[in-house]
C-alpha positions as CSV (number, residue, x, y, z in Angstrom):
1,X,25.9,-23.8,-9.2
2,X,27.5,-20.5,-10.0
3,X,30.7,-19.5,-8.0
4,X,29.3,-16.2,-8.2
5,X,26.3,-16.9,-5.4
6,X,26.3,-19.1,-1.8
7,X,28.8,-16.2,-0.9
8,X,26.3,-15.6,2.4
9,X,29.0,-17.1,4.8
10,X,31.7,-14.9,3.5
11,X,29.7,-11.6,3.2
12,X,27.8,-10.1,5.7
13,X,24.2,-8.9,5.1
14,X,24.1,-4.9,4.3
15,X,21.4,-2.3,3.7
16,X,21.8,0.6,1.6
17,X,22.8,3.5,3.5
18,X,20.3,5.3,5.3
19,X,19.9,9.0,6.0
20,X,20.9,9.9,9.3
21,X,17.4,10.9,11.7
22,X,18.3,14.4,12.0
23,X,19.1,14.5,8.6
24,X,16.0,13.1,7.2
25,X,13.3,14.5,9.5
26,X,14.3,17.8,7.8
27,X,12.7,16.9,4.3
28,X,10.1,14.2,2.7
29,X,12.8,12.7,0.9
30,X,12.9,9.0,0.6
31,X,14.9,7.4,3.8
32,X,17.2,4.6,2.2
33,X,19.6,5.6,-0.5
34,X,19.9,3.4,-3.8
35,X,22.4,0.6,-4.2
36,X,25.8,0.9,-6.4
37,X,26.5,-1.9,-8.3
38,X,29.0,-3.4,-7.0
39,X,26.9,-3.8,-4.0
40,X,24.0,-5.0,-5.5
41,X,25.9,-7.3,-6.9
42,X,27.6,-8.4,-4.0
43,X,24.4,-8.5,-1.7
44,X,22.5,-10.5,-4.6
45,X,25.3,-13.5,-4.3
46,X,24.7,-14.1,-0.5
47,X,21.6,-15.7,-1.8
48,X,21.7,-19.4,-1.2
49,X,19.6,-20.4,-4.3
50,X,18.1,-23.2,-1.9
51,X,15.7,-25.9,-3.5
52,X,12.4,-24.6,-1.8
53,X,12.7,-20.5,-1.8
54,X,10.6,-19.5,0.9
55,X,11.6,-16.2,0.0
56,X,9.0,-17.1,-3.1
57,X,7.0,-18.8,-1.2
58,X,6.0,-15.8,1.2
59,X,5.4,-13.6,-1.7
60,X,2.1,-12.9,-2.8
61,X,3.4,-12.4,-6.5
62,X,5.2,-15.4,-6.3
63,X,8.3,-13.0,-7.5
64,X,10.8,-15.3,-8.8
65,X,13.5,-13.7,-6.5
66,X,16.4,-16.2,-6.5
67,X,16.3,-16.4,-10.3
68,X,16.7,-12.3,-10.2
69,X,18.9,-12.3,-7.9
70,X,21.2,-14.6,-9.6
71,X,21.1,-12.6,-12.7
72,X,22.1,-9.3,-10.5
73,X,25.1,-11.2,-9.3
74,X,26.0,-12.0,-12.2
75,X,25.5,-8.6,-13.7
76,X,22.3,-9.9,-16.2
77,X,20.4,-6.7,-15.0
78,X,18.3,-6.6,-18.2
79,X,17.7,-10.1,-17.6
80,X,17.1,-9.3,-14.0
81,X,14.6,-6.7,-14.9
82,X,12.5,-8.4,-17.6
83,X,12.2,-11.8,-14.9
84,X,11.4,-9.4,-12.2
85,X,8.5,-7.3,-14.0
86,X,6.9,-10.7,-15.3
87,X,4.9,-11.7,-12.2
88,X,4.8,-7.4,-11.0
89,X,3.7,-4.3,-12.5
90,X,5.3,-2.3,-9.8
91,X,8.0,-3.5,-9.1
92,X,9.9,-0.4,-8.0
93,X,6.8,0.4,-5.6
94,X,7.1,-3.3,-4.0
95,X,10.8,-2.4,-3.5
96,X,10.2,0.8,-1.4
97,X,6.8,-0.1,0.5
98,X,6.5,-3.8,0.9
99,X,6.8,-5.5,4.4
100,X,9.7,-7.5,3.2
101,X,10.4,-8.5,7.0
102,X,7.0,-10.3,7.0
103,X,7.4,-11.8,4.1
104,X,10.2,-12.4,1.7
105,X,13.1,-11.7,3.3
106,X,11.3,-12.6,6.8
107,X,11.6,-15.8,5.6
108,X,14.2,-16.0,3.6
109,X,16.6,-19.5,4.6
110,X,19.8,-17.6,5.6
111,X,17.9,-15.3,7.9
112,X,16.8,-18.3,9.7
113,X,20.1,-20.2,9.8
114,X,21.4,-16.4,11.5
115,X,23.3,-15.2,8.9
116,X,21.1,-12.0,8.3
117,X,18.4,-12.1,5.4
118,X,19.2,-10.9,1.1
119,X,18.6,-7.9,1.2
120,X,15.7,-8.4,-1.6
121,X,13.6,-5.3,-1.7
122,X,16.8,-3.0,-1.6
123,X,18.1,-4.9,-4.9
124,X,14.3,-5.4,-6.5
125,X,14.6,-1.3,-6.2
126,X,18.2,-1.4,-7.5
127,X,17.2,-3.6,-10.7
128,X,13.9,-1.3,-11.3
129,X,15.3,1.9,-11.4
130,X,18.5,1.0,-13.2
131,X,15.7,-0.4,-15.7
132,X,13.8,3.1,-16.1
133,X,17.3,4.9,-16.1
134,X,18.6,3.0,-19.0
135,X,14.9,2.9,-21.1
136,X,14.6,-0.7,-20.6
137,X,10.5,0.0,-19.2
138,X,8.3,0.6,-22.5
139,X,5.1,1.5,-23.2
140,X,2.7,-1.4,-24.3
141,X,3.0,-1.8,-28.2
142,X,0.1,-3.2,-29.6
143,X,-0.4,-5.6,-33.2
144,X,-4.0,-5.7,-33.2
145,X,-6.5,-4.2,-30.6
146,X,-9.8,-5.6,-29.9
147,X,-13.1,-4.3,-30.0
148,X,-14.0,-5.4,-26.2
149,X,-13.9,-2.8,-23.7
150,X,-13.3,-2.6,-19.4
151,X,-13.9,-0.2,-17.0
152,X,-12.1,-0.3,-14.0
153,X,-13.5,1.6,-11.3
154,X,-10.3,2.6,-9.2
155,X,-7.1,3.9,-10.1
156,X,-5.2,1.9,-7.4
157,X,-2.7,-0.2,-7.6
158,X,-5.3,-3.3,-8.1
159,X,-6.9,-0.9,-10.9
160,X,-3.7,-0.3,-12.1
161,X,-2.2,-3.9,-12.6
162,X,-5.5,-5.3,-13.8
163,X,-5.4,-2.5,-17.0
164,X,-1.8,-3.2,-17.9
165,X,-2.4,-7.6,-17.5
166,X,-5.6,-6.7,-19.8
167,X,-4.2,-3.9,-22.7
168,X,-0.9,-6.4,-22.6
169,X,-3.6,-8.6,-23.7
170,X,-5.4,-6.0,-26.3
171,X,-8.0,-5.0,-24.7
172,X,-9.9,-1.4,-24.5
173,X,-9.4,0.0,-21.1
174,X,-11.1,3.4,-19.3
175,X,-10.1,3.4,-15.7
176,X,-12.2,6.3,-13.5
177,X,-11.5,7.2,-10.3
178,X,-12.8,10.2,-8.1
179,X,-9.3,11.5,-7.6
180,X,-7.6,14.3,-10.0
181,X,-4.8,11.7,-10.0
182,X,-4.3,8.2,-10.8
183,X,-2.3,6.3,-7.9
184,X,-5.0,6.4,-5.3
185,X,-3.2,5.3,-1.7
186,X,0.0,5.4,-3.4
187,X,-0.4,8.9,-3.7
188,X,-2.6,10.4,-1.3
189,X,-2.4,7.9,1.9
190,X,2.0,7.1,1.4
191,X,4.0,10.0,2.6
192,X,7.3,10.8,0.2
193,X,10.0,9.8,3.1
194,X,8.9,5.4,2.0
195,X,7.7,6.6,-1.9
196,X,8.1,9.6,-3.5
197,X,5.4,10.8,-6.0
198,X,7.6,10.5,-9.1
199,X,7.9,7.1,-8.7
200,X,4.0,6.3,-9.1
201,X,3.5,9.3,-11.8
202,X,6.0,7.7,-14.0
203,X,4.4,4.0,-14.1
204,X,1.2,5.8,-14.5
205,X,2.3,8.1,-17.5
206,X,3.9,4.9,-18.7
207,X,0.0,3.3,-18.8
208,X,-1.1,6.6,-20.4
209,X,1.5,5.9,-23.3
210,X,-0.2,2.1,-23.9
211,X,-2.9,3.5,-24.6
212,X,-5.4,3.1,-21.6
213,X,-7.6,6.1,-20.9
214,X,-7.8,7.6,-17.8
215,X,-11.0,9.6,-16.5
216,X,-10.3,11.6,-13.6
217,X,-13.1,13.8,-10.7
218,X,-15.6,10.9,-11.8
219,X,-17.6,9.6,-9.0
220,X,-19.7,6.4,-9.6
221,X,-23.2,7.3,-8.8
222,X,-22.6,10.6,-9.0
223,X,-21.6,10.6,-13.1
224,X,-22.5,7.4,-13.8
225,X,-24.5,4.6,-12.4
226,X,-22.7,1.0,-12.2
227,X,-25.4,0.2,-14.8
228,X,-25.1,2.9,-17.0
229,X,-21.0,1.9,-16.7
230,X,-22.1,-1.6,-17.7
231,X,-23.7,-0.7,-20.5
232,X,-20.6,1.1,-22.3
233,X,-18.3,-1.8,-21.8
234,X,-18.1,-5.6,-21.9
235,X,-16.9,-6.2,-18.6
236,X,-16.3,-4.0,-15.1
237,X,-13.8,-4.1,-12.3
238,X,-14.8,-2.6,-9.3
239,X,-11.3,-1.7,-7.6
240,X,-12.2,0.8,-5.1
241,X,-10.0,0.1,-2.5
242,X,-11.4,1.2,1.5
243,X,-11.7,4.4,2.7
244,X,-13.3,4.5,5.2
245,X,-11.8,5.6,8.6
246,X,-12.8,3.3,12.0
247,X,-14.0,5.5,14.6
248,X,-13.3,5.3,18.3
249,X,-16.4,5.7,19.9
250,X,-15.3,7.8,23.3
251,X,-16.3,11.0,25.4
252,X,-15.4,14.1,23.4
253,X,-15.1,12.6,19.6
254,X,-17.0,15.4,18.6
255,X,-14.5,17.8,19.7
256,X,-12.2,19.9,16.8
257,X,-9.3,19.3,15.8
258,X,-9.4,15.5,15.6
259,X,-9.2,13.7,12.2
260,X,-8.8,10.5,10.5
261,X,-5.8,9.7,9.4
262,X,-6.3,10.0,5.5
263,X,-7.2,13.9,6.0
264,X,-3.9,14.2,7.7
265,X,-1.9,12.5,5.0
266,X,-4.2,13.3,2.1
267,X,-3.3,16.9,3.3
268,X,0.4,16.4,3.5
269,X,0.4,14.8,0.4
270,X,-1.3,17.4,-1.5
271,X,1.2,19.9,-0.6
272,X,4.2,17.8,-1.7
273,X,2.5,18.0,-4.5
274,X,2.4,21.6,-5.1
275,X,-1.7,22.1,-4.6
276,X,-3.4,24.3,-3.1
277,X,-4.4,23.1,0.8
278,X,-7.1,25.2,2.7
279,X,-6.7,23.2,5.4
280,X,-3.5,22.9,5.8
281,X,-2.3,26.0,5.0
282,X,-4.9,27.9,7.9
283,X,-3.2,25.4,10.2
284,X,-5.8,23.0,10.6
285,X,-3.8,20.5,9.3
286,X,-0.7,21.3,10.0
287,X,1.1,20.2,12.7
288,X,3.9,22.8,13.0
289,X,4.6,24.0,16.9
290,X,1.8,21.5,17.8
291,X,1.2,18.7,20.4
292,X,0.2,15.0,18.1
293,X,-1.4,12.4,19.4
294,X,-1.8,9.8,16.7
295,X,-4.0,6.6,18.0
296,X,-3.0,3.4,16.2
297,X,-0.2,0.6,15.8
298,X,-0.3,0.0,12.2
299,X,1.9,1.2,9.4
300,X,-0.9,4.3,8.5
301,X,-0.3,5.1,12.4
302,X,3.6,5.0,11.7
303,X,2.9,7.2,8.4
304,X,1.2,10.0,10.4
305,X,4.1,10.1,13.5
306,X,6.9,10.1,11.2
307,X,4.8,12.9,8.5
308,X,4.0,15.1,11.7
309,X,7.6,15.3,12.9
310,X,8.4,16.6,9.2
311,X,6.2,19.2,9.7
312,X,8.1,20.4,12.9
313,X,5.5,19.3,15.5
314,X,6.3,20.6,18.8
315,X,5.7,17.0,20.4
316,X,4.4,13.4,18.7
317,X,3.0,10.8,20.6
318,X,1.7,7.0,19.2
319,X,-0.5,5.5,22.0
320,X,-0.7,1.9,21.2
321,X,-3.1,-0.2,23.2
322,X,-0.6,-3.4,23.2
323,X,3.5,-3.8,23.5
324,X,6.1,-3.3,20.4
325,X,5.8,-6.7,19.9
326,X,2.7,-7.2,19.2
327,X,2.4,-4.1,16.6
328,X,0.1,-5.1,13.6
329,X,3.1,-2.8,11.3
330,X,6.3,-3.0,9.7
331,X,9.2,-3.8,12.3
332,X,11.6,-1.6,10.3
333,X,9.1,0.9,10.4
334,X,8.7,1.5,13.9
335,X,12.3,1.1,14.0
336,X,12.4,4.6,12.1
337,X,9.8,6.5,13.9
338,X,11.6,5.4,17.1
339,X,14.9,6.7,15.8
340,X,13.0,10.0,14.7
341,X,12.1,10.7,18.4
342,X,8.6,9.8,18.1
343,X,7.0,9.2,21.7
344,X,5.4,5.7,22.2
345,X,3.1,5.4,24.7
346,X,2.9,1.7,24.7
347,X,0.2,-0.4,26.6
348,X,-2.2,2.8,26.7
349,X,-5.4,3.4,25.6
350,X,-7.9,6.2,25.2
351,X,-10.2,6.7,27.0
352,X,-12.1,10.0,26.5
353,X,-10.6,13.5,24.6
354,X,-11.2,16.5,26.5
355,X,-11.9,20.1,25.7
356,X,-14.5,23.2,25.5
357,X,-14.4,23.1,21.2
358,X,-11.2,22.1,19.9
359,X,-9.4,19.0,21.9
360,X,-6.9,19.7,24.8
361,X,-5.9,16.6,25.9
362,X,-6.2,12.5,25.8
363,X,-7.2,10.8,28.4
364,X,-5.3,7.2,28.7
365,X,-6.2,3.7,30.6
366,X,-2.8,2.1,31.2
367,X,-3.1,-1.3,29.8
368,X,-1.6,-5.0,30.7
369,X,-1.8,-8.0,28.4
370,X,-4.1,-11.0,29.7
371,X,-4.7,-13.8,27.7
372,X,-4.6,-14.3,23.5
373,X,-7.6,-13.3,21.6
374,X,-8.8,-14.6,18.5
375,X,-6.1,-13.3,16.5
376,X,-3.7,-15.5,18.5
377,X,-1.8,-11.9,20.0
378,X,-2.5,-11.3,23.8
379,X,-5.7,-8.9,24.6
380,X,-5.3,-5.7,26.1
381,X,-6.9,-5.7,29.5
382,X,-7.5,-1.9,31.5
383,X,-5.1,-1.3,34.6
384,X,-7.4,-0.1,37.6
385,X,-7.3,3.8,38.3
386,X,-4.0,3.9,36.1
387,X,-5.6,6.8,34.3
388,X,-3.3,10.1,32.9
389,X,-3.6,12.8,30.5
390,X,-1.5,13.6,27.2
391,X,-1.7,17.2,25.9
392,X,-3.2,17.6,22.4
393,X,-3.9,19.9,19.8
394,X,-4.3,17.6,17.2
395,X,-5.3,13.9,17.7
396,X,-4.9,11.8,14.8
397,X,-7.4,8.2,14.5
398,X,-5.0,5.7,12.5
399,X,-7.5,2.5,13.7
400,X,-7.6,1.1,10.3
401,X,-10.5,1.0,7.1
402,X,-13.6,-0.2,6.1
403,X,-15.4,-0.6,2.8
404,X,-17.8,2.8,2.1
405,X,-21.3,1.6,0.7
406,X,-20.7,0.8,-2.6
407,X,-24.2,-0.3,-3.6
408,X,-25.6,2.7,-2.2
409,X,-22.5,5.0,-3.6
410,X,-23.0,3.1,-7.3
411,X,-26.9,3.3,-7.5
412,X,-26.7,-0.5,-7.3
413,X,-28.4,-1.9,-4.9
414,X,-28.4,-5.4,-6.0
415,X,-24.7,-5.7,-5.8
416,X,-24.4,-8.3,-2.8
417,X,-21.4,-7.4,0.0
418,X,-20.4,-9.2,3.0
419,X,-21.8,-8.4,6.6
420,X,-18.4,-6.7,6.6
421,X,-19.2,-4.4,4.0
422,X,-16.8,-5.8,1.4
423,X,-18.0,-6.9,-2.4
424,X,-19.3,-10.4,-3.0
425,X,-17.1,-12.4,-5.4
426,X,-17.0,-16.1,-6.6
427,X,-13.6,-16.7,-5.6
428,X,-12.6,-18.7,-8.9
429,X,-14.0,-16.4,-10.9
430,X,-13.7,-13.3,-9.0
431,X,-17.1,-12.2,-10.6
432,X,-19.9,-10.7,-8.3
433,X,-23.3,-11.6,-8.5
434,X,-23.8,-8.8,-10.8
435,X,-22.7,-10.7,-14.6
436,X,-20.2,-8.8,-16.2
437,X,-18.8,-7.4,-12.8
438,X,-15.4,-8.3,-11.2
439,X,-14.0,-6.9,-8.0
440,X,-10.7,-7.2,-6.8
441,X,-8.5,-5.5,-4.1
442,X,-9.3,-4.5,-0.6
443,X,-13.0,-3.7,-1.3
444,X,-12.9,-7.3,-1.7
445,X,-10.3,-8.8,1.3
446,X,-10.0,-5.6,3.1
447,X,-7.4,-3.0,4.0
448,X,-4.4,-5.1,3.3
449,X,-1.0,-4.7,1.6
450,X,0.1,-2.9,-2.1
451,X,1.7,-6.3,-3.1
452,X,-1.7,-7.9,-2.5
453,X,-4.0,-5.6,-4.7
454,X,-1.4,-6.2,-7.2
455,X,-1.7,-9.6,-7.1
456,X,-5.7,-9.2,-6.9
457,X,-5.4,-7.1,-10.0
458,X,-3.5,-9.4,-12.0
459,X,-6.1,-12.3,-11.1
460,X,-8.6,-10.0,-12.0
461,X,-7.3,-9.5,-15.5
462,X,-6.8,-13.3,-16.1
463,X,-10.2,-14.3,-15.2
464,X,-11.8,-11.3,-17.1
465,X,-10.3,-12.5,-20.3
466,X,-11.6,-15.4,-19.6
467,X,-15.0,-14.2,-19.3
468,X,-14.3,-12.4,-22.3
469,X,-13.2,-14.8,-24.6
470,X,-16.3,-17.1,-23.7
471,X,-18.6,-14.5,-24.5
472,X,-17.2,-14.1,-27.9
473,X,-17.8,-18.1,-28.3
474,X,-21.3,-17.9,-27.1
475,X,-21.9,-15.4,-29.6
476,X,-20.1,-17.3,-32.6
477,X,-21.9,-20.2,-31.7
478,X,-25.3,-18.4,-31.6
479,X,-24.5,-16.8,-34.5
């Protein structure tokens, strides 16, 4: 074993600095700062290079973090990059957004033995960026390109990470999506402050450069049936993602003024990105000298508090149905809005909005928790006359997404989903019923996590080859 790692009982576990709450709820600039070095370094040799990494294990990329972290430690950041871009094709996005305390460092063996987690996504960032500063990340170079084509329907990160796996490979890609941007959530839905724009314009610039074509404003159905889509290519992903915003069916929905959470942050988003706002800029969508009410526990409901405090709201409050524990987000992201003054109105529950046009005011049930629900948390159970009102102007629904109708949006109504709503697949094969059509990401499992449609994608790719190559055998042979 290398005297350069096991050093976790002789140096303590440490973040990169992060920008003081004042400080940082005057801008949309990222929160955490970037490692030096020497600290990534020094962080990376805490890891304890056990025989089962857990850290791995909890990954859905299966990232081979304690070889990359080795490698850091030992100043192989080349090395470091090149093993950490093998099994992800955003690995600088993973660094910023993921949940590492669910998952990787959640589970990594010193944070259990209470010695405070590896810092991994912090250093996965660290490695990335020093990659991109010093021209290490490439464009794809192809020898020979074949004459098979895919169209991916989606320019998310599933999308995304399927066309790279499949060019890699030398295939013809066209990825359309209805945006006039590739990045989908990653850059309407994520606000700057956890991953700024740049980020997600380079990798996809860096897409353009391989050689995969990108067809912006197009709307399946709209420019092009599924079928029509199948009939210019040998194979289609359908990588939609969900968009779809969950109601909350209540006295007063129909009153102004209250929105999903995607036309909030779509908004923001927008104007962080130097367009042109209608919305936001009459003050419809702007929460400047307001009173927010955002309804929702998860991280979207997180994104919205923290973006609406940025925009110098004149109050922000989360109402959240059960306890901090039992939040459905990121720990360290509640941790953040908290620090940012955001108002949580824990164990409280709407029960009807009030107002003459626009919304006034929500009024809340005060909530207990009773006994554990399906989901294994404890269900929230209404407190007897324990009813108050919040003052609103804007009230913000962050209750999660479901799948849009994608046989009905495609003109293909023989494309099989699940009483959910979500796309059909064989689950080897990741085909739908539909021959020649794969589907991947959440409009297959449902709103879940980037690092997941990432992994989705790359599955994606691997069994589309496959499908690929076999058809070129079937026609050899019948030849």
């Amino acid at each position: 074993m290398s005297e350069k790692m096991l050093k976790f009982v002789k140096i303590g576990q440490q973040s990169p600095p992060k920008r003081s709450a004042d400080n940082r709820k005057n801008d949309f600039k990222e929160v955490y700062d970037e490692f030096i070095s020497n600290k990534a370094k020094e962080q990376s040799s805490r890891c304890s290079q056990c025989g089962v990494p857990f850290c791995q294990v909890h990954c859905p990329l299966q990232n081979n973090i304690p070889d990359w972290l080795k490698l850091t430690a030992e100043g192989r950041l080349e090395d470091a990059y090149e093993l950490s871009q093998s099994t992800n094709n955003m690995p600088e996005v993973c660094g910023r957004i993921c949940p590492q305390d669910r998952l990787c460092e959640g589970n990594c063996v010193i944070e259990q033995s209470g010695h405070g987690t590896v810092t991994i996504g912090s250093v996965e960032k660290y490695i990335t960026e020093t990659a991109w500063e010093k021209g290490w990340v490439k464009p794809i170079k192809l020898k020979k390109e074949k004459n098979q084509s895919i169209g991916i329907i989606g320019a998310g990160p599933a999308g995304l990470a399927c066309a790279e796996q499949l060019r890699k490979s030398g295939f013809k890609i066209t990825i359309y999506d209805r945006y006039d941007r590739p990045g989908g959530l990653l850059i309407y839905g994520i606000p700057n402050f956890k991953l700024e724009k740049f980020v997600v314009e380079r990798r996809t610039k860096l897409l353009k450069d391989s050689g995969i074509k990108f067809k912006h404003n197009f709307e399946v159905g709209r420019d092009a049936t599924l079928e029509e889509l199948k009939s210019k290519h040998d194979a289609i992903l359908i990588a939609t993602g969900v968009y779809k915003a969950r109601d909350v069916d209540i006295e007063g929905k129909n009153l102004k003024n209250i929105f999903p959470a995607m036309d909030f942050l779509t908004a923001s988003n927008r104007k962080g990105l130097g367009d042109k706002v209608k919305l936001f800029d009459d003050g419809t969508l702007n929460a400047e000298n307001k009173n927010i009410v955002v309804i929702g526990g998860g991280d979207t409901a997180m994104d919205c508090v923290r973006t609406a405090v940025r925009q110098k709201a004149k109050s922000v409050k989360c109402l959240y149905r059960r306890d901090r524990e039992n939040m459905p987000g990121s720990a360290r992201e509640v941790s953040n809005a908290i620090e940012e003054g955001i108002d949580f109105l824990w164990l409280s529950n709407p029960n009807r909005f009030i107002g003459k046009d626009n919304v006034e005011a929500v009024e809340v049930t005060k909530m207990e928790l009773g006994e554990a629900d399906s989901s294994g948390r404890r269900k929230p159970v209404p407190i007897k006359n324990s009813e108050y009102k919040v003052d609103a102007d804007i009230v913000i629904k962050a209750l999660g997404f479901d799948p849009e109708d994608v046989p009905k949006l495609f003109g293909s109504e023989d494309l099989s989903v699940s009483k959910w709503g979500t796309i059909k697949i064989d689950l080897k094969t990741m085909q739908t019923n539909l021959p020649g059509v794969f589907a991947a990401g959440d409009i297959v499992r449902g709103a879940s996590l980037v690092v997941w449609a990432i992994r989705d994608g790359r599955d994606a790719a691997t069994e589309i080859e496959k499908y690929l190559n076999s058809q070129v055998i079937k026609k050899t042979e019948a030849a």
